[in-house]
N, C-alpha and C positions, 0 to 999 in steps of 0.2 A: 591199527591205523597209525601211519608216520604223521605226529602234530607238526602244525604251524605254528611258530609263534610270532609274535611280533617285539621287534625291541623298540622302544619308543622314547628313546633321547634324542627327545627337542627339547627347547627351552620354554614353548612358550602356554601356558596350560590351556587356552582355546583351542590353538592347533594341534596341540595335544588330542585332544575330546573328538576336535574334527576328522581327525586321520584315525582315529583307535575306532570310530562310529561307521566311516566310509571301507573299512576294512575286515569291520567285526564280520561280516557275512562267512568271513573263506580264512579266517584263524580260529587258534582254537583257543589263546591265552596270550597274555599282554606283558610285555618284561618289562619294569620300567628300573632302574637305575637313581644312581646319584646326581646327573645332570639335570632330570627335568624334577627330582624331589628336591632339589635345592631352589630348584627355581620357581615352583609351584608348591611346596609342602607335603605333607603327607596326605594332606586332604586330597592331592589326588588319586587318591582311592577312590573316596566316597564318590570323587567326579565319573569317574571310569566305572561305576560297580552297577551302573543300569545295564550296561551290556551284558553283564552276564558269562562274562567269559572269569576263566583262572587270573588271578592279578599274581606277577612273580613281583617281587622285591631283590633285583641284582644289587646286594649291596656287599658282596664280598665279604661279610662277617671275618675279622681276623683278626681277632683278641683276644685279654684273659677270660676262663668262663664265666665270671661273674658278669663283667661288662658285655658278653658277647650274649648270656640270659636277657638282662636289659634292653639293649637293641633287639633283640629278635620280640619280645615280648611287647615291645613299642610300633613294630610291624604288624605284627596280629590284631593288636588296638587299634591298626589306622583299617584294619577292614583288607591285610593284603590276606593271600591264602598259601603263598609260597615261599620262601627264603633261598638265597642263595648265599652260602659261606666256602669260606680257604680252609685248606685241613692242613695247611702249615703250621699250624700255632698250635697244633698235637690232639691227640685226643680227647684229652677231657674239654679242650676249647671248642672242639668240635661237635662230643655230645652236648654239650649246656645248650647247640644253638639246635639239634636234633629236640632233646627235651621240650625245650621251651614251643619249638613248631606243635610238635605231636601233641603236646600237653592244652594247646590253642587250637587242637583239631587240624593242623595244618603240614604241609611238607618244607624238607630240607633238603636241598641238593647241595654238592660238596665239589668244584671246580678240584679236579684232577691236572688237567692240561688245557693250556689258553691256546685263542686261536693264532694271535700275534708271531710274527718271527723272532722276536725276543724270546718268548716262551720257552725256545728252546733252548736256551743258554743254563735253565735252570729245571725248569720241568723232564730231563732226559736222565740217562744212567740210572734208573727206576726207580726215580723218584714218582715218577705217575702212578708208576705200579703200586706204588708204598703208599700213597694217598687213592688210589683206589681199594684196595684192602682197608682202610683206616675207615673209609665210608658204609663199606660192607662191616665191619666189625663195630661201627655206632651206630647202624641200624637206619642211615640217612635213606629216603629215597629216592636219591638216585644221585646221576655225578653230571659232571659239565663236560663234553671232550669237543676238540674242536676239530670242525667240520673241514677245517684247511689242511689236515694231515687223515687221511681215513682208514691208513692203515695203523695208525694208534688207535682210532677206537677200536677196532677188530682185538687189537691187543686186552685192551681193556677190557671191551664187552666177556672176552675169557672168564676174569677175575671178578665183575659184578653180577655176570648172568642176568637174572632177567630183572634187573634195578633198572629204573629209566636211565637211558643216557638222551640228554637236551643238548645239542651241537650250536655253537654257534661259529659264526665266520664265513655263511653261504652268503653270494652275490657280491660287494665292496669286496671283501678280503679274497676273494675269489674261491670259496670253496664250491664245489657243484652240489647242487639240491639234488638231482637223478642218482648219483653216487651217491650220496651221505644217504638219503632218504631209505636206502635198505639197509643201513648200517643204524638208525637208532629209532628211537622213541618219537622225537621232535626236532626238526630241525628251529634255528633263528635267524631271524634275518629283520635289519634293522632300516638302513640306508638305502637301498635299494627299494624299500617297500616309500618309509616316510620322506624320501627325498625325490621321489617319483613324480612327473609332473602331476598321476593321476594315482595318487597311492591303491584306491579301489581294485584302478584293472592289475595295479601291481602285485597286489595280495594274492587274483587270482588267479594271475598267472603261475606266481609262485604252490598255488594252492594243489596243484595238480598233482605235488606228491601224496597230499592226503589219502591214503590206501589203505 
């Protein structure tokens, strides 16, 4: 089955609760970021964690491994169940934050290719590549590719095989959920869902890839 996720950067942690509640029906896990954790705390975990769904932690991890243990070990403590890290900062930066999930019962995905059109400035000439091997060779499971270019995942999916790939960039950025949705594991979708005037019927329209 192709997940749904939801990305849930808003600022405010009621509306937060409200929109992750009226949509939990037709997702399958919640991504929250640095906007609404700075704005609410880590405690929203605990707020979010009656639902029942996977809590992701998109916090781009990209440090040394000591500091990058630390942070990911401070995620696990707030009650998330998923990490999200850069595999720029090389290997050993990369397992520390592998480790530290697994060692907390929990997963690490490894952003290969963002869905932004900068991205590309940097992310090409196979640097994707090389950060998708890096993932496969520290054991993370699975990688981030974005759903605004879908014949880079294709590329990708080659070299991770059957590691989740979690897309984001369907709906705002324009990537197509019908496309991607054969193409990975999950797709994400953020704006579209919580800026919706009725996030509910948005989820579940969006829901339809689930297969």
């Amino acid at each position: 089955m192709t997940e749904l996720i939801l990305s849930l950067d808003v600022l405010d942690r009621k509306r937060a609760v409200e929109i992750a509640e009226a949509a939990s029906p037709c997702i399958d896990a919640v991504k929250i970021g640095y906007p609404l954790v700075l704005a609410a705390g880590l405690g929203i975990a605990r707020d979010l964690g009656g639902l029942g769904l996977p809590l992701i932690a998109d916090f781009k991890v990209a440090d040394i491994p000591n500091t990058n243990r630390l942070i990911c070990e401070q995620v696990f403590a707030a009650g998330f169940d998923a990490v999200i890290a850069h595999g720029f900062t090389g290997t050993d930066a990369a397992r520390a934050c592998v480790a530290a999930a697994h060692d907390s019962g929990g997963a690490c995905y490894v952003v290969v290719e963002m869905s932004h059109p900068g991205a590309t400035e940097f992310f090409h000439g196979g640097t994707a590549e090389r950060l998708a091997n890096l993932a496969v060779d520290c054991r993370a499971d699975g990688i981030i590719a974005p759903a605004t270019r879908p014949d880079r995942i294709s590329v990708l999916r080659e070299i991770v095989g059957s590691k989740a790939i979690y897309s984001p960039g369907v709906g705002a950025q324009g990537g197509d959920p019908e496309i991607v949705a054969r193409l990975v594991d999950g797709i994400i979708v953020g704006r579209s869902i919580y800026e919706a005037p009725d996030p509910a019927v948005a989820a579940r329209e969006f829901a339809r890839i689930r297969r």
